[in-house]
PAZAPA-4460 file (N, C-alpha, C; in steps of 0.05 Angstrom, whole numbers, plus 32768, in hexadecimal, padded with zeros to 4 digits):
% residues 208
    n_x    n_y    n_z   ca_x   ca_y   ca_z    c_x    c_y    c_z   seq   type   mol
   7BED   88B7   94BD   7C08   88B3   94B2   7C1C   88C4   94C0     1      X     A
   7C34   88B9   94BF   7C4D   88CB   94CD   7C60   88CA   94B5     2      X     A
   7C7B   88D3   94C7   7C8E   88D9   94BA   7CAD   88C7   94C4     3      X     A
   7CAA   88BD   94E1   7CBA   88B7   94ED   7CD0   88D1   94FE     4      X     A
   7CC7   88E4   94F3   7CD4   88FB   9504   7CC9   8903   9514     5      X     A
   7CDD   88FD   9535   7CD0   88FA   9557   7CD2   8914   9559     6      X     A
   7CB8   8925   955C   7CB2   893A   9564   7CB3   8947   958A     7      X     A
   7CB3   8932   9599   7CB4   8939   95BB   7CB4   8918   95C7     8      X     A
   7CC7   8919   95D5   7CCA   8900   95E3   7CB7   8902   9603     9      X     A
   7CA9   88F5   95F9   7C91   88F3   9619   7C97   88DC   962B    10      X     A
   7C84   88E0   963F   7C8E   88CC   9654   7C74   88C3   965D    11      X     A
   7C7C   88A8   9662   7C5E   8898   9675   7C5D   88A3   9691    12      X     A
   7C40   88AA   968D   7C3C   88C0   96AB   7C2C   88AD   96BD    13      X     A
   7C1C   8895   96AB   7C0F   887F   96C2   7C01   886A   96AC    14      X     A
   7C01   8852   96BD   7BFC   8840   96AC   7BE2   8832   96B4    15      X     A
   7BCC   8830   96AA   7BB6   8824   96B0   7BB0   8810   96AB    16      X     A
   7BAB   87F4   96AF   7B9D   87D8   96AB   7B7A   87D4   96B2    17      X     A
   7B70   87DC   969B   7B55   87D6   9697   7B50   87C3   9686    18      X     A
   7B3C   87BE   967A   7B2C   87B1   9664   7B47   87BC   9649    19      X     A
   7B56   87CA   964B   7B5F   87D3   9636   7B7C   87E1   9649    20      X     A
   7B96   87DF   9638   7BA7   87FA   9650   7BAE   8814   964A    21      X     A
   7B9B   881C   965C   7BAB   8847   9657   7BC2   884A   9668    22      X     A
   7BD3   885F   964A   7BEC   8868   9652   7BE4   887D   9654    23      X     A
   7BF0   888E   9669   7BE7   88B0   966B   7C08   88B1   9666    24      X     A
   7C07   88CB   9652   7C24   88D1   9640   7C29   88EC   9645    25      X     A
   7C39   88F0   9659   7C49   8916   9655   7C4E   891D   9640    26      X     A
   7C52   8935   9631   7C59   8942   961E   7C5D   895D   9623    27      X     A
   7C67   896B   9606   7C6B   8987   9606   7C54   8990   95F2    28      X     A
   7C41   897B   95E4   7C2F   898A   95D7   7C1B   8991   95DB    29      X     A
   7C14   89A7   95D9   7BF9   89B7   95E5   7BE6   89A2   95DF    30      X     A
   7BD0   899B   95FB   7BBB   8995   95F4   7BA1   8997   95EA    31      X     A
   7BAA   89B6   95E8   7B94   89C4   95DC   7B90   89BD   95BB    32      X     A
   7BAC   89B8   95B5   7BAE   89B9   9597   7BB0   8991   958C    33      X     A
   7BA8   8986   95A0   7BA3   8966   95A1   7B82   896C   95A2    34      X     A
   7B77   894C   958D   7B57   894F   9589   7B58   8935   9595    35      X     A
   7B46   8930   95A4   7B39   890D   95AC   7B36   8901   9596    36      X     A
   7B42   88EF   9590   7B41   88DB   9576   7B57   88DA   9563    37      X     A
   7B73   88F9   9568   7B82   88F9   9560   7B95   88DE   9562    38      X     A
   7BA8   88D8   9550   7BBA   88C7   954E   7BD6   88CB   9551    39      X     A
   7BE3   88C8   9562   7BFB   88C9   956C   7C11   88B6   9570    40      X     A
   7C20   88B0   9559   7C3C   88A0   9559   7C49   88A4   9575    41      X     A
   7C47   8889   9591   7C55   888C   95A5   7C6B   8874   959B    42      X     A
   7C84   8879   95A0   7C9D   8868   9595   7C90   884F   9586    43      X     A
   7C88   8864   9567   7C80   8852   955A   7C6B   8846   954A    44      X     A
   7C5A   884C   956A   7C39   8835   9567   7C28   884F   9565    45      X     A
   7C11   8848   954E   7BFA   8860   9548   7BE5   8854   9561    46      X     A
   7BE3   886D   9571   7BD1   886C   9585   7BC4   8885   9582    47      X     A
   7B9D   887D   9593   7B8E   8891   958E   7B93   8899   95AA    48      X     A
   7B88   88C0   95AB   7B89   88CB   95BD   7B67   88C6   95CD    49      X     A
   7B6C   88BB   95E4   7B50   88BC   95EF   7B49   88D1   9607    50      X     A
   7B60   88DE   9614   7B5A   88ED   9622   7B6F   890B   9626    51      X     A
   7B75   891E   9634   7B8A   8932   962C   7B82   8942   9643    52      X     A
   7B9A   8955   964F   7B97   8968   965C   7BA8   896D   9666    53      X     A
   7BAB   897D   967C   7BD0   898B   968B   7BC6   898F   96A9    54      X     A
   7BD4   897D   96B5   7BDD   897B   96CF   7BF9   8981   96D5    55      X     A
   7BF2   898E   96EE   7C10   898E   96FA   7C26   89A2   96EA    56      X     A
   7C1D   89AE   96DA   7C27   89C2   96C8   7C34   89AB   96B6    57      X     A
   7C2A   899F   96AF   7C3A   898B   969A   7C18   8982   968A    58      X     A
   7C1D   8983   966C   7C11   8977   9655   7C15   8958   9655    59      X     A
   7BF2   894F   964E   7BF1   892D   964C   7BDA   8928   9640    60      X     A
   7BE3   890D   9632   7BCC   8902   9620   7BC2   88E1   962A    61      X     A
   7BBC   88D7   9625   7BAC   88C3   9633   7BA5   88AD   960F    62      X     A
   7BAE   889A   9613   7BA6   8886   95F7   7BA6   8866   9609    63      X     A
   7B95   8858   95FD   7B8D   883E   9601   7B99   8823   95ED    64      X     A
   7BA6   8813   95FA   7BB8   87FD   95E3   7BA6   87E7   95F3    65      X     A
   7BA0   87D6   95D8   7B9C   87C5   95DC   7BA8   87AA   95EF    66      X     A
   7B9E   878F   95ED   7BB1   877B   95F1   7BC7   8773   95D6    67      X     A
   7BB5   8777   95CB   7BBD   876B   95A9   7BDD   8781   95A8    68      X     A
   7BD6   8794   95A4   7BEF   87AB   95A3   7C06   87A2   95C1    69      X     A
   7BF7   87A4   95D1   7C08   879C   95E8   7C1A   8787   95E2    70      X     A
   7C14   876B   95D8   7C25   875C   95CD   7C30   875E   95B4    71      X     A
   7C2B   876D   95A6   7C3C   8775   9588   7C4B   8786   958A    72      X     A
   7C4E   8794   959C   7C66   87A6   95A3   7C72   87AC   95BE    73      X     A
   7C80   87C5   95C5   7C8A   87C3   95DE   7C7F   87D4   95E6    74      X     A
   7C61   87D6   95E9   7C55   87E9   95FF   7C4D   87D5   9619    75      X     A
   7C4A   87BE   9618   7C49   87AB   962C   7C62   87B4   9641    76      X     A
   7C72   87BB   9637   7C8D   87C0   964F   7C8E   87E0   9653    77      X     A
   7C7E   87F0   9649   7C73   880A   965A   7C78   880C   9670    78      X     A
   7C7E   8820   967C   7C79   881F   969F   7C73   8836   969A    79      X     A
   7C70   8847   96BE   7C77   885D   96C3   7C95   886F   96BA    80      X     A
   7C92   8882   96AF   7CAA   888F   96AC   7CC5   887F   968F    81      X     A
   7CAF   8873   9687   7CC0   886C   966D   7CC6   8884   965D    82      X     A
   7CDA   8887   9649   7CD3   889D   9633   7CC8   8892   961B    83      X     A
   7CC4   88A8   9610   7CAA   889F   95F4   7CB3   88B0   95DA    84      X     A
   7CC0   88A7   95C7   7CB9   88B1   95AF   7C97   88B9   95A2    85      X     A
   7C99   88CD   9598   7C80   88DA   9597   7C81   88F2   957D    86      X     A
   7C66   88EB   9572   7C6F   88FE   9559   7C48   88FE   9551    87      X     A
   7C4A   8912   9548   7C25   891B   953F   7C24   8917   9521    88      X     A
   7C06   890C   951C   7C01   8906   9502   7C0C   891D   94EE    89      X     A
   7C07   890A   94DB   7C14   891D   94C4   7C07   892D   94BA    90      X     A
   7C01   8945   94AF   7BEE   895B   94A4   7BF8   895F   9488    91      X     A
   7BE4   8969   9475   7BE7   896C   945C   7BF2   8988   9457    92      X     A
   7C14   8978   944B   7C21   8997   944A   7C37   8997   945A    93      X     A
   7C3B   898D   946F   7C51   8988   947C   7C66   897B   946F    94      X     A
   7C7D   8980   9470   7C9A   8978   9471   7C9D   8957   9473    95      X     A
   7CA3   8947   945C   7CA4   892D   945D   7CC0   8925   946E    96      X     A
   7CC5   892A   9485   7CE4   8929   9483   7CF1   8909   9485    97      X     A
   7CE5   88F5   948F   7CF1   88E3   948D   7CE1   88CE   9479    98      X     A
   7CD3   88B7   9484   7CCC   88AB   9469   7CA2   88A7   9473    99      X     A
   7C99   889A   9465   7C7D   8896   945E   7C78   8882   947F   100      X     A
   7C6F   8888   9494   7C72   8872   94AB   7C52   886B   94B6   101      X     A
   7C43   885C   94B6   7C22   8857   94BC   7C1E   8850   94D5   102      X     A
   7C34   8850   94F3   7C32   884E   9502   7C26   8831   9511   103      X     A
   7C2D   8823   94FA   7C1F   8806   9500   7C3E   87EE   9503   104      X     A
   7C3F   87E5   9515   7C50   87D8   9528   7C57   87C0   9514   105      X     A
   7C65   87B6   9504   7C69   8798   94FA   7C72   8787   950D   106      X     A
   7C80   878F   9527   7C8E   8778   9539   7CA7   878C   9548   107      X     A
   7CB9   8777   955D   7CC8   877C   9573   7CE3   8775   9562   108      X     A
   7CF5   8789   9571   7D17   8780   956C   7D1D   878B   957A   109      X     A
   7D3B   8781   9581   7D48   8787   9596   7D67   8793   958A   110      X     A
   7D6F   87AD   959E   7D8C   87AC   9599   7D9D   8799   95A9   111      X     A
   7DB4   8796   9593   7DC2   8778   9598   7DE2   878E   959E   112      X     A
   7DE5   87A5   9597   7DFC   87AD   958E   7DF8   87D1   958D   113      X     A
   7E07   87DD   9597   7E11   87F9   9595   7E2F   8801   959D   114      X     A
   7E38   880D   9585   7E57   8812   9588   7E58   882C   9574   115      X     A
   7E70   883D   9589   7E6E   8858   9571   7E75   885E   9559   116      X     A
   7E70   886A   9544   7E7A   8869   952D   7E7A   888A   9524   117      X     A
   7E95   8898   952D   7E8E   88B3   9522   7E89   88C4   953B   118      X     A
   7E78   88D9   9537   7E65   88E0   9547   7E4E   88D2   954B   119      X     A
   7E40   88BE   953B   7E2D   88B1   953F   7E36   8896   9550   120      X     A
   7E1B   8883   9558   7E19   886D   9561   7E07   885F   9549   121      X     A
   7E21   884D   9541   7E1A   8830   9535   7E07   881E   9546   122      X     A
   7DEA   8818   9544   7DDB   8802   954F   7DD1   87F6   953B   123      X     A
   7DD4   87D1   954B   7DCD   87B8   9538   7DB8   87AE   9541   124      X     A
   7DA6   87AC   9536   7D8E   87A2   9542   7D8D   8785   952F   125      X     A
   7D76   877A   9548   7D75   875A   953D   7D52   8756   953F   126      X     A
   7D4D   8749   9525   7D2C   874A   9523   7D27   872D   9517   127      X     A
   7D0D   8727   951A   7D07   8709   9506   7D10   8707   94EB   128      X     A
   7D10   86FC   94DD   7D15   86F5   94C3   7CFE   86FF   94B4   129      X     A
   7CE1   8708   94BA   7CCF   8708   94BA   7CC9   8721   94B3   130      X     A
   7CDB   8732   94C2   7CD8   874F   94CA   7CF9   8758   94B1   131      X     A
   7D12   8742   94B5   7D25   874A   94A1   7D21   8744   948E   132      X     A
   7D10   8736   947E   7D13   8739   945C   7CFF   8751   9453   133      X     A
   7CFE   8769   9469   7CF0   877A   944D   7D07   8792   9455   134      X     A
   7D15   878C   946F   7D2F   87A8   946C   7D47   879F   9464   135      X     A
   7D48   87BA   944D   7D65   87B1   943A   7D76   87CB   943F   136      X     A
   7D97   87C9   9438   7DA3   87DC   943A   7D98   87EE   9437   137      X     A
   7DA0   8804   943D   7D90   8827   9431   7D7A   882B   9430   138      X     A
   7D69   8818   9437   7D4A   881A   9437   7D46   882B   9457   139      X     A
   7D28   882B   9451   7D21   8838   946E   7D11   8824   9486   140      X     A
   7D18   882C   94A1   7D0B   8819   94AF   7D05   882C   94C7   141      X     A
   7CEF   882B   94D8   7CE1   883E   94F1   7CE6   8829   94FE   142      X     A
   7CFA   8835   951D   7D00   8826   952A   7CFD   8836   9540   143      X     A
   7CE4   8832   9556   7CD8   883E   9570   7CD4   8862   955B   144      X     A
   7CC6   885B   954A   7CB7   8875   9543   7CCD   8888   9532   145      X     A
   7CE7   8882   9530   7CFB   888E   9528   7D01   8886   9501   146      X     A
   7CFF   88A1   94FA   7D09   8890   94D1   7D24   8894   94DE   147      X     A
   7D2E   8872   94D1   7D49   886C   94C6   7D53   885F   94B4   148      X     A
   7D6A   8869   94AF   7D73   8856   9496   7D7E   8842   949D   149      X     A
   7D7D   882C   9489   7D97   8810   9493   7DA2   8813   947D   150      X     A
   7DCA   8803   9492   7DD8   8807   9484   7DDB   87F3   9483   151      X     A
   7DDF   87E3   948E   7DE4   87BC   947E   7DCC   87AA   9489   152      X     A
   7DD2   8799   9475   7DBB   877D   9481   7DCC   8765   9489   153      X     A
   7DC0   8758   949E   7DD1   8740   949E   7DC1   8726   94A6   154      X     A
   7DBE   8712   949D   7DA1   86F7   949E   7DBB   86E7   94B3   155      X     A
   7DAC   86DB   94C8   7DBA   86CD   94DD   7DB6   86B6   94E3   156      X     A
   7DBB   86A0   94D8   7DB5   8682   94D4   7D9D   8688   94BF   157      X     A
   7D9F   868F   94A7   7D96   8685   9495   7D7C   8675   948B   158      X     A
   7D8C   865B   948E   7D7F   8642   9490   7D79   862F   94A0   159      X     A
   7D6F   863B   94B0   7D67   862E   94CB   7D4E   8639   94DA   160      X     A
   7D41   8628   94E9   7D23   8635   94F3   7D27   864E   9502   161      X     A
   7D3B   865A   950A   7D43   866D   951A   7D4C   8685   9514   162      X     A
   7D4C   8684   94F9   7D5D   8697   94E5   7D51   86B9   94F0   163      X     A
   7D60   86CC   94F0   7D5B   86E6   94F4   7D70   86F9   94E6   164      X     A
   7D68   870C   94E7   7D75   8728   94D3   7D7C   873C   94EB   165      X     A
   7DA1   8746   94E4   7DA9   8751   94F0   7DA5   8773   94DF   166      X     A
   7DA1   8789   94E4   7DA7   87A0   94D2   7DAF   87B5   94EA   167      X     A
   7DC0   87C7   94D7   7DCF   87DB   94E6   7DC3   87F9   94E0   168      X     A
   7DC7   8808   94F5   7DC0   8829   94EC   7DCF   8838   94FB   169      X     A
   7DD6   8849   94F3   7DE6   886A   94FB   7DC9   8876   950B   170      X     A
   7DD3   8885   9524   7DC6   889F   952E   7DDB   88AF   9538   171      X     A
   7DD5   88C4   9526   7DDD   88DA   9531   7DDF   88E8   9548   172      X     A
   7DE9   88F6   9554   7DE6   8902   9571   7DC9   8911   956E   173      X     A
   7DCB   8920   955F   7DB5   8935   9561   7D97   891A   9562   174      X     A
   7D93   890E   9559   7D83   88F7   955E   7D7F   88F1   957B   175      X     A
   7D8F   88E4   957B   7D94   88DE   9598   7D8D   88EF   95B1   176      X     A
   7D98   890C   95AA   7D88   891D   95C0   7D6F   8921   95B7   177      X     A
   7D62   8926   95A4   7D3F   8932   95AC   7D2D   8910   959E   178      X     A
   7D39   88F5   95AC   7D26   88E2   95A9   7D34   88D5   95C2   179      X     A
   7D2F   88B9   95C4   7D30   88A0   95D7   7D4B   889E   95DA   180      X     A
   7D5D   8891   95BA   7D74   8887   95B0   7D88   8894   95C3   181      X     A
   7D8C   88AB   95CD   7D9D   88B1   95E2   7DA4   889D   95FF   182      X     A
   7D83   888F   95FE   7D80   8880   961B   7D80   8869   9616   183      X     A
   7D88   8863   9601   7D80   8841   95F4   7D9A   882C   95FA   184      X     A
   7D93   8813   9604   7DAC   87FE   960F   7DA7   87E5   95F8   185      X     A
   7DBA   87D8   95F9   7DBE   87BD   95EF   7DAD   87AF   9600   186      X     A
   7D96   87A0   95F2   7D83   8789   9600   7D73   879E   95FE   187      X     A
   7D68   87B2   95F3   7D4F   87BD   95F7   7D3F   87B8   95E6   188      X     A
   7D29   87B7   95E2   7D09   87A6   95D3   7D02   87CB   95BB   189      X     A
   7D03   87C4   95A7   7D02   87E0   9596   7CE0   87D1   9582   190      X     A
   7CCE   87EB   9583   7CBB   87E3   956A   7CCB   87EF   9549   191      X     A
   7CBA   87D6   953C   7CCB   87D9   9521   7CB5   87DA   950A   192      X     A
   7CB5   87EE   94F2   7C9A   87F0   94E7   7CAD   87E5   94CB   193      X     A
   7CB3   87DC   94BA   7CBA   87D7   94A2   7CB1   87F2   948F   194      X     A
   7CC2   87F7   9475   7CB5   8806   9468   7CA7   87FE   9452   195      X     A
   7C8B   8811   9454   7C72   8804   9444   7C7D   8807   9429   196      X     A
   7C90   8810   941C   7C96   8806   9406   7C9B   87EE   93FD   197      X     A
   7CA9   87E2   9417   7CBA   87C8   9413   7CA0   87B4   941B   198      X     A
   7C8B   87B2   9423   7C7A   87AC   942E   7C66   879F   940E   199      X     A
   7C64   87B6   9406   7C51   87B0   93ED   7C68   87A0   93D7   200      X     A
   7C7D   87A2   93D9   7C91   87AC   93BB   7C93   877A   93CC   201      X     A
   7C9D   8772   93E5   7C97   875E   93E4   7C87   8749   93DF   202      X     A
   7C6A   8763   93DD   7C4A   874D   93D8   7C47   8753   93B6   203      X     A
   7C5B   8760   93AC   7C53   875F   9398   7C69   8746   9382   204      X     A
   7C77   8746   9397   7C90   8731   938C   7C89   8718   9391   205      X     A
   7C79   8712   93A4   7C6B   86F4   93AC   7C55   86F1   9390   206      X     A
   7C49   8703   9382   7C36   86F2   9375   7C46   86EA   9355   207      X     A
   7C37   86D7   9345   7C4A   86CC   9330   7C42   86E1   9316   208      X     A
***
């Protein structure tokens, strides 16, 4: 389990195509204090650690994504030298600071929209219909590994086979410097986890 609070923004140090694809991931966290089998929120997606060590005077971990993950999220568009939201499992006792997050990927959205508001940046992201009926105003939503709040919802053709949900969020500056959101453009591919409240609270509204 996480929290959604990005603890070190890492970087793809090499990308492997086997039977399976290893990302080897820079970091600032000691590998000594990473276990093989640990679980590590990379922007988002709960991945196991399969390998670890420090080259080059620089710290790195080594995790294996499937195909299946590869197409459910945006680790397929990995390269070299991407940056990585990144945050270590949760421990009993730690500081809940953002919301309840399981590191499990529901689907892809894209920002459609960033304009400033404040000191912050207003971004609109656009997701399936699929993915928008479980985020509502003020609720919470993990978006590339990050807790945020939404501040509006908006359903986009409705009634039509095409229909999609627009929602908006504030980031702060301080955000922005110690995660991704600093480097982030309009048209970029973001993973989106729904919150498991809203998750259960809709399966429990489907039965009669």
């Amino acid at each position: 389990m996480f929290t959604g609070i990005v603890s070190d923004v890492g970087r793809v140090r090499s990308v492997e195509h086997r039977g399976d694809t290893r990302f080897v991931i820079e970091t600032v966290y000691d590998p000594q204090g990473i276990a093989l089998g640990a679980s590590i929120a990379c922007s988002g997606c709960c991945l196991t650690v399969v390998e670890k060590g420090n080259g080059d005077s620089k710290n790195w971990f080594a995790v294996d994504a499937s195909a299946e993950t590869l197409g459910c999220t945006t680790l397929g568009r990995w390269e070299e030298g991407t940056p990585i939201n990144l945050e270590r499992a949760l421990k009993a006792g730690d500081e809940l600071g953002g919301h309840i997050v399981s590191g499990h990927v529901d689907g892809v959205g894209e920002i459609v929209d960033m304009r400033p508001d404040g000191d912050s940046v207003r971004f609109t992201f656009e997701v399936s219909d699929e993915l928008g009926r479980f985020i509502a105003p003020k609720g919470s939503v993990t978006i590339d590994g990050t807790s945020l709040t939404v501040n509006e919802v908006e359903d986009i053709r409705p009634h039509s086979n095409e229909s999609r949900t627009r929602f908006g969020v504030n980031i702060i500056p301080h955000t922005q410097t110690v995660t991704t959101w600093g480097q982030a453009k309009v048209g970029n591919s973001v993973n989106i986890e729904i919150d498991m409240l809203a998750r259960y609270v809709a399966r429990l509204a489907r039965k009669d």
